[in-house]
N, C-alpha and C positions, 0 to 999 in steps of 0.2 A: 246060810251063806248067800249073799246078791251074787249078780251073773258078773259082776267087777271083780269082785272077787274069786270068782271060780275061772275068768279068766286068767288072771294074773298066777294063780294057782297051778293051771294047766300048762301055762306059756314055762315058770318059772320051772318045771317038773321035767318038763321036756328038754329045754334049752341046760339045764345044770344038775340035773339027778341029784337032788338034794338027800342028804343021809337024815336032814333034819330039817320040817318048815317048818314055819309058826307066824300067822299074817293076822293082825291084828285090827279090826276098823278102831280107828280113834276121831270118826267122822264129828259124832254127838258134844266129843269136848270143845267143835270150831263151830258151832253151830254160827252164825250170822256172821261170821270172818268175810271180808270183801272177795276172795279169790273163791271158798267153798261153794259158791252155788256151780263150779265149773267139773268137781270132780270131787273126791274123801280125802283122808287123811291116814294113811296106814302106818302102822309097825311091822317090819319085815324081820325076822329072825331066818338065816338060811344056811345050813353048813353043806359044803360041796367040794369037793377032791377038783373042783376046777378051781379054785383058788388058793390051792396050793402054789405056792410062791408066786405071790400075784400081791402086790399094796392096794389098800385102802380104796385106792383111787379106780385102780382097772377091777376091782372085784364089783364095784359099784358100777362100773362100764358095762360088764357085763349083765347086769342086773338091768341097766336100763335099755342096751338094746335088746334083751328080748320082752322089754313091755314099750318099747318107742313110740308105739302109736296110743297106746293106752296114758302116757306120759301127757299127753297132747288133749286129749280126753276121755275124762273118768277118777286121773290118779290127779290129787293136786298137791299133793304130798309125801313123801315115801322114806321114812327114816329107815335105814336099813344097817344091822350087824350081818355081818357076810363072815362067814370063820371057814380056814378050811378042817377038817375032822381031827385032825394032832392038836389043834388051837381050844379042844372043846373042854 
C-alpha cells in the first residue's frame, strides 16, 4: 500500500468509522492520461452509520473534506459507493 494510500485510509477511518473500506488503486489503467502525472485514480467502497440519511451528494461531501488537501494533490480521481450499513 503507497503512503496515498495509507493516507486516505487513515483520514477516511478517523473522519467516518467505516463498518466497511475497500480502496482500490486503478492508477495503471490511466497510465499516460493528461491529468494522471498529478495524482492516481481510486475506487472507494465505504459504509458508515454517518450516511445514514444523508443523498448522494453530502455523503460524497463528506468523503472529500476529510481528503481536501489530498484532492488538490495525490488523488486525481476518486469514484466512490458511500452506503450507509441498512443499504448493505
Amino acid at each position: 500500500m503507497s503512503v496515498i494510500e495509507q493516507q486516505i485510509e487513515a483520514r477516511l477511518r478517523a473522519a467516518l468509522a467505516p463498518t466497511e473500506f475497500t480502496l482500490e488503486n486503478d492508477s495503471a489503467r490511466h497510465a499516460g492520461h493528461a491529468g494522471a502525472a498529478s495524482g492516481g485514480h481510486y475506487n472507494l467502497r465505504i459504509v458508515s452509520s454517518a450516511f445514514a440519511g444523508r443523498n448522494r451528494v453530502a455523503r460524497h461531501r463528506l468523503v472529500y473534506d476529510a481528503l481536501a488537501d489530498l484532492m488538490q494533490n495525490g488523488i486525481h480521481a476518486l469514484a466512490i459507493t458511500a452506503l450507509a450499513p441498512d443499504e448493505v
